[in-house]
N, C-alpha and C positions, 0 to 999 in steps of 0.2 A: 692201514689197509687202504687200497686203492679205491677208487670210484667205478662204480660200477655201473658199464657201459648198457646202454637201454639202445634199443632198436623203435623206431613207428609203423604201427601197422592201421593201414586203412581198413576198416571195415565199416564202411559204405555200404557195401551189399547185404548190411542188415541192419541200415537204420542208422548206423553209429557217425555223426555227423564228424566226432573229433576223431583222431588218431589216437590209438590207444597206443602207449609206451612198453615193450616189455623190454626185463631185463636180460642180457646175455649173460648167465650166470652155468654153471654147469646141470642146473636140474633142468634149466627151459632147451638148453641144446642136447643133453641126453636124450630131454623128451623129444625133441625134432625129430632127434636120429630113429629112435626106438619108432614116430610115426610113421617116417619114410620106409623103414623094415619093413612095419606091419601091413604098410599099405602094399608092400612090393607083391611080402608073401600073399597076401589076401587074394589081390589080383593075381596072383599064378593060378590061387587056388580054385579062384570061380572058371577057370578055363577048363575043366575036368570034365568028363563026359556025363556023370552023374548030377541032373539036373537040379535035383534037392539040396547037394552038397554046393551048386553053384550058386543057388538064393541063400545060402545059408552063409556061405564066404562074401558076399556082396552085402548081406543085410551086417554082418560083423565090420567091415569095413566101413561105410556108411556111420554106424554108431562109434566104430573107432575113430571117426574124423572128429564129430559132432564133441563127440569126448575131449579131443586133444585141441581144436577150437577154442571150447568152452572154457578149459583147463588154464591154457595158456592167455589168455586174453582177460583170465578173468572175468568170464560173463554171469551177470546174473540169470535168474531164471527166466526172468522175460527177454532178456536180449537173446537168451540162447534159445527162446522155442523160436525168433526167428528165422534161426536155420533151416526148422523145418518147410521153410516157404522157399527155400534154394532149390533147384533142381538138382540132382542125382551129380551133373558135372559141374555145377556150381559148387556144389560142397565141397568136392573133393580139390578145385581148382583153390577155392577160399584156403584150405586145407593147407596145398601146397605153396602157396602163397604166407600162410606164417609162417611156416616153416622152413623156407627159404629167406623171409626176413631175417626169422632168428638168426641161422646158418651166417648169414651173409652170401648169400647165393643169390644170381641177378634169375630172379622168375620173371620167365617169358609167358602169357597166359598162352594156352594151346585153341589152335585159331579151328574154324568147323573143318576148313580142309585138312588141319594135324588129325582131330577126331574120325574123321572118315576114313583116312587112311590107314590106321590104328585098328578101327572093324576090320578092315581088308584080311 
């Protein structure tokens, strides 16, 4: 059996001084993918005229990141109530950022002028 290729991921934005190792194995890039989906649909979802269903799709997204964060990096329970100290676009950026490590995908973080134009 082969060696099994590890990716690093910084997470600095909660504390975490070293880089933690994950491995590219099929359950961690499944889970990428199945992230990126849910994030995709989630964010369609919250765009619906029905304002409840929009906090409702936004608050599932948000816990589905935290979830897949937590999951994949391995965090304990204190490392991962620091998430909750992230902001809203923090999280989802950290988010997209493992999950593009995993991938092998070059994540570019989105700048405030990407953000504002996105509102638009």
């Amino acid at each position: 059996m082969s060696e099994i290729e590890t990716v690093m991921i910084d997470a600095s934005r909660i504390g975490i001084k070293n880089e933690i190792a994950v491995p590219t194995t099929y359950r961690t890039v499944r889970a990428a993918l199945v992230f990126n989906k849910d994030v995709l649909s989630l964010e369609a979802g919250s765009e619906g005229d029905d304002p409840v269903e929009s906090l409702e799709s936004s608050i599932k997204m948000f816990d589905a990141v935290a979830e897949y964060i937590t999951k994949t990096l391995s965090l304990t329970a204190k490392q991962s109530d620091k998430l909750l100290d992230l902001n809203p676009g923090e999280l989802v950026d950290f988010g997209q950022a493992v999950a593009a490590g995993v991938l092998h995908i070059e994540n570019t973080e989105a700048t405030e002028e990407d953000r504002k134009s996105d509102a638009e």
